[in-house]
KOLGU-4560 file (N, C-alpha, C; in nm, 3 decimals, padded with zeros to 5 digits):
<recs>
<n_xx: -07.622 n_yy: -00.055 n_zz: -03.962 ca_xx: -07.509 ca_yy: -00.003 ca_zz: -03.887 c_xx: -07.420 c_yy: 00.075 c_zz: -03.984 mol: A seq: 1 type: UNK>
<n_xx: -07.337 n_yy: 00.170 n_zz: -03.941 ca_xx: -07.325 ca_yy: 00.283 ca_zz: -04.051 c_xx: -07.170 c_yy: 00.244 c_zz: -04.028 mol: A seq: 2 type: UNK>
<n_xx: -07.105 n_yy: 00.292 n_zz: -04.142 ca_xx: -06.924 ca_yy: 00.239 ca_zz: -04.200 c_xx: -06.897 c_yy: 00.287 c_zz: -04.120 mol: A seq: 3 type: UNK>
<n_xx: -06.778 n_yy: 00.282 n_zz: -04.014 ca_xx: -06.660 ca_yy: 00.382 ca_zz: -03.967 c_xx: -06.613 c_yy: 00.482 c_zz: -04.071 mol: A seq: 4 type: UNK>
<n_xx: -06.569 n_yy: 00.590 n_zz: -04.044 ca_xx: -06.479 ca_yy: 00.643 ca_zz: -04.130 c_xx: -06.319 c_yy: 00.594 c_zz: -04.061 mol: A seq: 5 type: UNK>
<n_xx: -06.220 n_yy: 00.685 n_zz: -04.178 ca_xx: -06.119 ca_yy: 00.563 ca_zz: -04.162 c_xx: -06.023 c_yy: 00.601 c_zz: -04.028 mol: A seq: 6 type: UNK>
<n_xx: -06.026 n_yy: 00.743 n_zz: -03.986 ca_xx: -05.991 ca_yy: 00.781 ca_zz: -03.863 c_xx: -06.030 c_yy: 00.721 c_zz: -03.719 mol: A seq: 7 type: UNK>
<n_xx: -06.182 n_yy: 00.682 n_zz: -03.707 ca_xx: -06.220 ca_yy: 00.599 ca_zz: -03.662 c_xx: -06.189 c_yy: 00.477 c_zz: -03.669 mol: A seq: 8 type: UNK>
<n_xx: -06.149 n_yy: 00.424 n_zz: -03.731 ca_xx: -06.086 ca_yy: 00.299 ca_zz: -03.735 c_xx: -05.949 c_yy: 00.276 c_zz: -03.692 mol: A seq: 9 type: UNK>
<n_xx: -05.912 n_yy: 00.349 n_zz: -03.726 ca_xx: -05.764 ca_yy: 00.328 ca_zz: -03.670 c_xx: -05.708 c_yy: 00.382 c_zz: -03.530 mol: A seq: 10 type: UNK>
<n_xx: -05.787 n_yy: 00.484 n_zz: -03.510 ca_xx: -05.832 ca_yy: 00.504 ca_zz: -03.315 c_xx: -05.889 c_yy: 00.369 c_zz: -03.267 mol: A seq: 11 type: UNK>
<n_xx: -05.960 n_yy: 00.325 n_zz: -03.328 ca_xx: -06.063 ca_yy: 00.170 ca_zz: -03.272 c_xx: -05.920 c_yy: 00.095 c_zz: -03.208 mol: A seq: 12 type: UNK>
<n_xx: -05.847 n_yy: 00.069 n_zz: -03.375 ca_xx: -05.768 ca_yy: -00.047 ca_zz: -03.395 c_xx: -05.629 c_yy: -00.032 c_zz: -03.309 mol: A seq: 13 type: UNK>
<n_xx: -05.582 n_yy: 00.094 n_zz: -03.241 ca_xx: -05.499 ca_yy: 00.115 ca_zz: -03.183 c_xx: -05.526 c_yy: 00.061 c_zz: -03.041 mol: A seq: 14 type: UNK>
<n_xx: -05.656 n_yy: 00.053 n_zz: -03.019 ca_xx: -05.696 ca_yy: 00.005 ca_zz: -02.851 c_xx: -05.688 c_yy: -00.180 c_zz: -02.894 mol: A seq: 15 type: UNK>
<n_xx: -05.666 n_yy: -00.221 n_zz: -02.999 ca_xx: -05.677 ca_yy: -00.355 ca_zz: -02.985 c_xx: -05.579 c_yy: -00.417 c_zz: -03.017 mol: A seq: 16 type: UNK>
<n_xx: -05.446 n_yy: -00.498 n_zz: -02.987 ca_xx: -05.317 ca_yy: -00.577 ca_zz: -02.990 c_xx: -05.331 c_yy: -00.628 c_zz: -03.115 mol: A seq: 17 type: UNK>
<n_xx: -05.264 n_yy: -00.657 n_zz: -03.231 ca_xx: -05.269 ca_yy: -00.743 ca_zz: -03.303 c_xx: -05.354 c_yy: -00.717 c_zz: -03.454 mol: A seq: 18 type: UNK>
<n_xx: -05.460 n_yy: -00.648 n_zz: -03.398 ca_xx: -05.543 ca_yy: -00.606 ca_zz: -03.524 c_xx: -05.477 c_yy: -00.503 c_zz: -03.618 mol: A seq: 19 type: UNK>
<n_xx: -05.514 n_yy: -00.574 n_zz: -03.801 ca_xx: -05.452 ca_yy: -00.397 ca_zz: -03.845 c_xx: -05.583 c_yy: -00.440 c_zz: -03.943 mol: A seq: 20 type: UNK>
<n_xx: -05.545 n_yy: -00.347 n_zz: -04.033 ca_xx: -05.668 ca_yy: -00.284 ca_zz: -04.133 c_xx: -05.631 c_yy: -00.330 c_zz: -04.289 mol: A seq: 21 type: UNK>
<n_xx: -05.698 n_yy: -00.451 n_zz: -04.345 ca_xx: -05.675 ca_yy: -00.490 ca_zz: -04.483 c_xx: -05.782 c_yy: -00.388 c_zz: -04.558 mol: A seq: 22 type: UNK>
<n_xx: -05.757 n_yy: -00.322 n_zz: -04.639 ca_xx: -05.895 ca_yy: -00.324 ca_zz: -04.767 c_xx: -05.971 c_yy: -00.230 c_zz: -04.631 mol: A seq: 23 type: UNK>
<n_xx: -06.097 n_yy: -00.329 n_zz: -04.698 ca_xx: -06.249 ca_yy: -00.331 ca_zz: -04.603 c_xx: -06.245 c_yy: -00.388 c_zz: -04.501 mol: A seq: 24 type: UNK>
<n_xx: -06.122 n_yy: -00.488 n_zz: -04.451 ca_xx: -06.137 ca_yy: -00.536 ca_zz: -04.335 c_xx: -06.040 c_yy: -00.520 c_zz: -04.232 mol: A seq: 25 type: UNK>
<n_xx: -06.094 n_yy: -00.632 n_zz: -04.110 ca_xx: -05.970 ca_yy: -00.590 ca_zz: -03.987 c_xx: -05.928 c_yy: -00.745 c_zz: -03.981 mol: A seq: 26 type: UNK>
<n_xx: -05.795 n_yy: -00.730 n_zz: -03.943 ca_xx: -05.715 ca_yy: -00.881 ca_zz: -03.978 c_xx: -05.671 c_yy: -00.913 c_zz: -03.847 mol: A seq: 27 type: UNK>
<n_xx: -05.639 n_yy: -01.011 n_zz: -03.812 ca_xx: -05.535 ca_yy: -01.083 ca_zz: -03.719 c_xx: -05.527 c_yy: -01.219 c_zz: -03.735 mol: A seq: 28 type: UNK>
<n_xx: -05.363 n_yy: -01.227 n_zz: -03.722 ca_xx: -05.324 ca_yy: -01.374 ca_zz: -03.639 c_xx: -05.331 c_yy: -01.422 c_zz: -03.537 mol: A seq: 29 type: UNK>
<n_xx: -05.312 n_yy: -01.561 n_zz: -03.547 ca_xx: -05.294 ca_yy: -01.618 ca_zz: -03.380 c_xx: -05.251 c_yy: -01.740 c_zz: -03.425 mol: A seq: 30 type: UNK>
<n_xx: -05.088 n_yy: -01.720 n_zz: -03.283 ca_xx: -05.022 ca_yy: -01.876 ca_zz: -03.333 c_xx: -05.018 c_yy: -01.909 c_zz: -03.173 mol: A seq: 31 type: UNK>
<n_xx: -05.052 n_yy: -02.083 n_zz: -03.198 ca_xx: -05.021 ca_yy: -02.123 ca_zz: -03.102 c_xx: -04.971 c_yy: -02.272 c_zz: -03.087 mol: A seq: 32 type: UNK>
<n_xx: -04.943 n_yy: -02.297 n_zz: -02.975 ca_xx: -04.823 ca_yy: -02.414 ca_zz: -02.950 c_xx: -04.881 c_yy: -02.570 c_zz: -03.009 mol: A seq: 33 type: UNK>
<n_xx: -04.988 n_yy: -02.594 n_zz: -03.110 ca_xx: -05.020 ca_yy: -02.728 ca_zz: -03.174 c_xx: -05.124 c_yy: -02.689 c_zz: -03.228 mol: A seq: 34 type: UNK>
<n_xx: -05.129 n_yy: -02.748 n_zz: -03.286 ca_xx: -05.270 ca_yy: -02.783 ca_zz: -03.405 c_xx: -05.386 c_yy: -02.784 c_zz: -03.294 mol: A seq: 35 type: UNK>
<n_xx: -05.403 n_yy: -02.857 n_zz: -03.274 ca_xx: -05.524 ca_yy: -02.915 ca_zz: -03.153 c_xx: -05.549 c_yy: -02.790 c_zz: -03.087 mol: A seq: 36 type: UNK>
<n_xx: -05.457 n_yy: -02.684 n_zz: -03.025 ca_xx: -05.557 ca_yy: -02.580 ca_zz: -02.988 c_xx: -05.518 c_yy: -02.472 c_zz: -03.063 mol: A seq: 37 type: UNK>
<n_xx: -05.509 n_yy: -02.467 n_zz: -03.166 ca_xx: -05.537 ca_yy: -02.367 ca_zz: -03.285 c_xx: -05.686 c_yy: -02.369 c_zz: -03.287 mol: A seq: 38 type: UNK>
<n_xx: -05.741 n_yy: -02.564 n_zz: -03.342 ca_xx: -05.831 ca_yy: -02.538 ca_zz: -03.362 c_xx: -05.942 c_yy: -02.538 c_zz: -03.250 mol: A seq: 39 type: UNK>
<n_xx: -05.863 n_yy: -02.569 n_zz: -03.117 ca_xx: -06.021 ca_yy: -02.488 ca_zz: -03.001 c_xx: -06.031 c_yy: -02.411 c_zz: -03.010 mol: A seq: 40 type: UNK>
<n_xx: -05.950 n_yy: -02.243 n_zz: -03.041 ca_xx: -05.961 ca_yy: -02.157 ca_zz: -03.031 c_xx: -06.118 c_yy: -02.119 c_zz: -03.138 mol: A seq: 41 type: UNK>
<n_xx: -06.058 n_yy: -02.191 n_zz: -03.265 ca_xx: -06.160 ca_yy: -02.194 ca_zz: -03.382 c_xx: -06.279 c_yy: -02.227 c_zz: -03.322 mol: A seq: 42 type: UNK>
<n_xx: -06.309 n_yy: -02.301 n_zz: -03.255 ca_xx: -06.424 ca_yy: -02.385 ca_zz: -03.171 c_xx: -06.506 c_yy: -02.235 c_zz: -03.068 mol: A seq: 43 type: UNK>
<n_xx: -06.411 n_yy: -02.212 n_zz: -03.014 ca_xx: -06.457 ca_yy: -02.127 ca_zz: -02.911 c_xx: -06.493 c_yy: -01.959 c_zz: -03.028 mol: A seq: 44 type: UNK>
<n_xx: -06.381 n_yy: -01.910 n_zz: -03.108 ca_xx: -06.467 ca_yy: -01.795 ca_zz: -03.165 c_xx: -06.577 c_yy: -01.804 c_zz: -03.217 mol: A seq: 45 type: UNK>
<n_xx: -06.615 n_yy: -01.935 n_zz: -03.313 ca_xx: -06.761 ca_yy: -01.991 ca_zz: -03.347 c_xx: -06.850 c_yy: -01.939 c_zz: -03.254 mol: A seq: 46 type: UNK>
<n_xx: -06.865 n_yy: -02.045 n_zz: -03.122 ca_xx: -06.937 ca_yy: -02.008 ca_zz: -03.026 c_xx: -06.978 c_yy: -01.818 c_zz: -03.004 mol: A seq: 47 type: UNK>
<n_xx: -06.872 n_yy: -01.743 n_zz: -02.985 ca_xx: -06.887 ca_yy: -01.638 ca_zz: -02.967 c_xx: -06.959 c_yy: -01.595 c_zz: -03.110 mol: A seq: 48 type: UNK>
<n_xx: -06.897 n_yy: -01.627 n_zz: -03.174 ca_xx: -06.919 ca_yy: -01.578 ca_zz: -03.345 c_xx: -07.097 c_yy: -01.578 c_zz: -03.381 mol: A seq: 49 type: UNK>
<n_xx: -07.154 n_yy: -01.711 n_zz: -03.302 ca_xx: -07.310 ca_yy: -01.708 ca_zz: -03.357 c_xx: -07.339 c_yy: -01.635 c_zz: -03.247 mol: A seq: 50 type: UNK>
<n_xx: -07.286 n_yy: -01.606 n_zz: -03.091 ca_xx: -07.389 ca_yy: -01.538 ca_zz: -02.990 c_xx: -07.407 c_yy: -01.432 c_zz: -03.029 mol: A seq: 51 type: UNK>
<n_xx: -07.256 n_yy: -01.336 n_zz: -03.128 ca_xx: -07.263 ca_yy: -01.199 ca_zz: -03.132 c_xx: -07.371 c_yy: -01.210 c_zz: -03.300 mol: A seq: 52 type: UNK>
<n_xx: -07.412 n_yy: -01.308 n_zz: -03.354 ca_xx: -07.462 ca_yy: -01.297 ca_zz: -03.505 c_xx: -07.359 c_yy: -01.211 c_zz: -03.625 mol: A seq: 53 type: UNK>
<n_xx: -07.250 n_yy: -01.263 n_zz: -03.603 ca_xx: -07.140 ca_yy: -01.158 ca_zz: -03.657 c_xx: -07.061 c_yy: -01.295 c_zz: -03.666 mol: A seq: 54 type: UNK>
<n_xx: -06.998 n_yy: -01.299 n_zz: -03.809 ca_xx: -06.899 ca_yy: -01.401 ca_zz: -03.832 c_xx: -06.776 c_yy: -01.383 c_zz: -03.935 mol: A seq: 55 type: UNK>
<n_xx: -06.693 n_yy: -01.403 n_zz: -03.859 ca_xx: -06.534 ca_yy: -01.440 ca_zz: -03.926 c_xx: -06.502 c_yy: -01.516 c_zz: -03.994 mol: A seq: 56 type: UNK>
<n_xx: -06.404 n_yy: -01.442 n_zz: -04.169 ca_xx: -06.356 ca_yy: -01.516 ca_zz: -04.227 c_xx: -06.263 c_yy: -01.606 c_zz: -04.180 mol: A seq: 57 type: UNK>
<n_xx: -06.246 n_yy: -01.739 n_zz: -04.154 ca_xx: -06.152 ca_yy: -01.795 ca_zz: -04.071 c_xx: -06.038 c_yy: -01.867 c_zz: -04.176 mol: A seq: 58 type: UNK>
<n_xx: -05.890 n_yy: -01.855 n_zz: -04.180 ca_xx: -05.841 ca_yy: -01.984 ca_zz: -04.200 c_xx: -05.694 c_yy: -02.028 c_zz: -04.126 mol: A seq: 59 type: UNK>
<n_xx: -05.696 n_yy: -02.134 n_zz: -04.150 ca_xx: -05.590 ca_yy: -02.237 ca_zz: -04.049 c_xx: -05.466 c_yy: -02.262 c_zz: -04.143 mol: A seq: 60 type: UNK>
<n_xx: -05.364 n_yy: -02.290 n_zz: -04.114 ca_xx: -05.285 ca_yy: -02.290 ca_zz: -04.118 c_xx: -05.158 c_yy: -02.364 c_zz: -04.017 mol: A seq: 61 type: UNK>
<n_xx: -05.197 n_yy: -02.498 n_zz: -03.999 ca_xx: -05.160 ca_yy: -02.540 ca_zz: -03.881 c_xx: -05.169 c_yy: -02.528 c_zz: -03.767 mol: A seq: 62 type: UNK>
<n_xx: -05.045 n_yy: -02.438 n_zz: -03.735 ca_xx: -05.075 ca_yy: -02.373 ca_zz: -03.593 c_xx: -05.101 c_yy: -02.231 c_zz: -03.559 mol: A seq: 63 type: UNK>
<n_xx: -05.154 n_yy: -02.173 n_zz: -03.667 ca_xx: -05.187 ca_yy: -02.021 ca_zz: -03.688 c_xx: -05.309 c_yy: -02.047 c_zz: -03.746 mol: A seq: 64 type: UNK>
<n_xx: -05.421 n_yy: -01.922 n_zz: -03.667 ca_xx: -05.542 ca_yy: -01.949 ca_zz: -03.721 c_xx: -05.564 c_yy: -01.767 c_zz: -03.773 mol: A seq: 65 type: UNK>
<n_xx: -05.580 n_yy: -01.744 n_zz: -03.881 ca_xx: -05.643 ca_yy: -01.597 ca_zz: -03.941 c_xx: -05.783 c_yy: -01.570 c_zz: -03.925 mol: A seq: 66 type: UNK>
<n_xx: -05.822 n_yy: -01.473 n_zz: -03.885 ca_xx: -05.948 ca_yy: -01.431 ca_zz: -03.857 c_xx: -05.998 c_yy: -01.220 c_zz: -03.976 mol: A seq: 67 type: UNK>
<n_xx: -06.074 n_yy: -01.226 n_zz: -04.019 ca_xx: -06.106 ca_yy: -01.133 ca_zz: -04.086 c_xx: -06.218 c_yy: -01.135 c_zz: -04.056 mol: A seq: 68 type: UNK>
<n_xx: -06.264 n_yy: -01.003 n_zz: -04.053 ca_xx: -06.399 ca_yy: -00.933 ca_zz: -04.018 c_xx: -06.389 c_yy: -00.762 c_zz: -04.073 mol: A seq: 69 type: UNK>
<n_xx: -06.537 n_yy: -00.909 n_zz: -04.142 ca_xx: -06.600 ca_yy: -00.725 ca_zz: -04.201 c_xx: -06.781 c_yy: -00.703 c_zz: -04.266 mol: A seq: 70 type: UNK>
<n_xx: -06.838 n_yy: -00.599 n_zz: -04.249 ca_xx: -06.955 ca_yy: -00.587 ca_zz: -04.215 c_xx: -07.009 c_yy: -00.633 c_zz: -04.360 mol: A seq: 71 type: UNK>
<n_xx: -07.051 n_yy: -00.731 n_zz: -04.435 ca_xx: -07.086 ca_yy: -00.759 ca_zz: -04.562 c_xx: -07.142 c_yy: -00.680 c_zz: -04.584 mol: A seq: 72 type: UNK>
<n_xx: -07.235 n_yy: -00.666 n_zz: -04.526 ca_xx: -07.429 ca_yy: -00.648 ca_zz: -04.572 c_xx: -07.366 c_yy: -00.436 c_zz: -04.569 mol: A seq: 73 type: UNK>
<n_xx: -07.305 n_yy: -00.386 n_zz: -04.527 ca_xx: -07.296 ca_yy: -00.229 ca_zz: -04.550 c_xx: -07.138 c_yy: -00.202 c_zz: -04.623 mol: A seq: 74 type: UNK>
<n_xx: -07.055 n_yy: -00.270 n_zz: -04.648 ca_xx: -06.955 ca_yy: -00.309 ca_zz: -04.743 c_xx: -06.830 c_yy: -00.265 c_zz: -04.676 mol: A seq: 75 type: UNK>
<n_xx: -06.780 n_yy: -00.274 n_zz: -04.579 ca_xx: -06.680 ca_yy: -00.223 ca_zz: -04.488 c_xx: -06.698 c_yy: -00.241 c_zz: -04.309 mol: A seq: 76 type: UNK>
<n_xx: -06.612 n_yy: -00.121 n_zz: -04.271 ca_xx: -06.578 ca_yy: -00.192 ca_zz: -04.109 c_xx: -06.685 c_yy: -00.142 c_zz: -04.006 mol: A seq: 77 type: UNK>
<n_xx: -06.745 n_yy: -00.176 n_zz: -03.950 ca_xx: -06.830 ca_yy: -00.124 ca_zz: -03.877 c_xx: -06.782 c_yy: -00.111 c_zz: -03.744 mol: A seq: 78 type: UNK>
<n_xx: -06.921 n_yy: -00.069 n_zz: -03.638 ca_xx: -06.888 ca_yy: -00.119 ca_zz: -03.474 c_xx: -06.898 c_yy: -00.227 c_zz: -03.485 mol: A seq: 79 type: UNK>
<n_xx: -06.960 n_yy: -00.323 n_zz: -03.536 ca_xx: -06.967 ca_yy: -00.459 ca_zz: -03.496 c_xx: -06.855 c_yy: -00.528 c_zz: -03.533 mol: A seq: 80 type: UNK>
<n_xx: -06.753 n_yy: -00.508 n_zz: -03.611 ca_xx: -06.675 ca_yy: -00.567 ca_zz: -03.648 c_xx: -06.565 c_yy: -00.545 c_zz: -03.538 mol: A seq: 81 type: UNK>
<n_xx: -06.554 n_yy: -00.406 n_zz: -03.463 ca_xx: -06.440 ca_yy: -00.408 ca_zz: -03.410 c_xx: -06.520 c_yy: -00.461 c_zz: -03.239 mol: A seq: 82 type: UNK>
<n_xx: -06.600 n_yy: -00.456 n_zz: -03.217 ca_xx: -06.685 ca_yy: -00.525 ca_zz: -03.110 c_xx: -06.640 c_yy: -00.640 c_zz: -03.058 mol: A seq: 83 type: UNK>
<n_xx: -06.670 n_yy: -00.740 n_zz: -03.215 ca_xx: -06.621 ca_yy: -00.850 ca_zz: -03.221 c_xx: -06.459 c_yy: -00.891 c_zz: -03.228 mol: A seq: 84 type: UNK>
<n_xx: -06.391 n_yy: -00.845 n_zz: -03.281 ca_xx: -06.268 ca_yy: -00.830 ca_zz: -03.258 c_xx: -06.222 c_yy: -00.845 c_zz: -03.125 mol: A seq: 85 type: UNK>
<n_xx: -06.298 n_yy: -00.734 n_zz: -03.040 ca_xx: -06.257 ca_yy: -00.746 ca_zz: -02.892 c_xx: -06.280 c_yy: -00.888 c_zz: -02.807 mol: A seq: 86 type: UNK>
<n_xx: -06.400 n_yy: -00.936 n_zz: -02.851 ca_xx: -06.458 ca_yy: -01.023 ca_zz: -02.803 c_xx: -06.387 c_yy: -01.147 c_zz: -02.851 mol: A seq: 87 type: UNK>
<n_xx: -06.345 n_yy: -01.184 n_zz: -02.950 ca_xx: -06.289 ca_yy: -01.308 ca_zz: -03.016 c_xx: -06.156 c_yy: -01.255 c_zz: -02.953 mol: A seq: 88 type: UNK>
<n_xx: -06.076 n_yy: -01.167 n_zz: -02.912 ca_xx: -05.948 ca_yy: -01.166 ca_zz: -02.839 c_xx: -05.995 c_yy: -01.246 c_zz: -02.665 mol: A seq: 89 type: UNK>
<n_xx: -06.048 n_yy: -01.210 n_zz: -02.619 ca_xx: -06.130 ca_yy: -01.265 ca_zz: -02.513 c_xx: -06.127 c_yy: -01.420 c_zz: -02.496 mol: A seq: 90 type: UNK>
<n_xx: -06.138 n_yy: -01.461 n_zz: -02.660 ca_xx: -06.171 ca_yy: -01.649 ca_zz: -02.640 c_xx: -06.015 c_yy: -01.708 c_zz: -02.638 mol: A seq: 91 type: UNK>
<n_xx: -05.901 n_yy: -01.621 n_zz: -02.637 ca_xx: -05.766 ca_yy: -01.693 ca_zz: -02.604 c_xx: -05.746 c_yy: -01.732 c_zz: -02.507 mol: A seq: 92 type: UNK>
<n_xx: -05.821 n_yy: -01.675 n_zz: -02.381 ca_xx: -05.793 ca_yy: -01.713 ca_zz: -02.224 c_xx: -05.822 c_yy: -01.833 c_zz: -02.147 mol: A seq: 93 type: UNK>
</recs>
């Protein structure tokens, strides 16, 4: 799967709430009202995370969970990364 360039990316990242652009990767938070479903949320992007074969740096932080994504294996942001993005916004509902 071939890099975005960086114009592309930031057209991507404008259609998606929350996401911005670290480095090589695409970032977001998510806070929510207890620990306990911080970490379903964690539970549920997993799930999505192995259907799409695409996985997020994850970490917790109580009641805020960080999510990063980025295409290892071609060294930057791909479609799949912002794919997934969309899709792991999806598992808040």
């Amino acid at each position: 799967m071939a890099l975005l360039n960086d114009a592309e990316i930031e057209r991507r990242l404008a259609e998606l709430a929350g996401w911005t652009r670290e480095g090589n990767a695409i970032v977001r938070r998510y806070e929510f009202p207890s620990f306990a479903e911080a970490i379903a949320f964690v539970s549920r992007v997993a799930a999505r995370a192995e259907a799409l074969n695409h996985h997020p740096d994850f970490s917790v932080h109580y009641r805020m969970v960080n999510l990063s994504l980025s295409t290892h294996s071609e060294g930057g942001i791909t479609e799949k990364d912002l794919t997934a993005a969309a899709e792991f916004d999806e598992a808040l509902a």
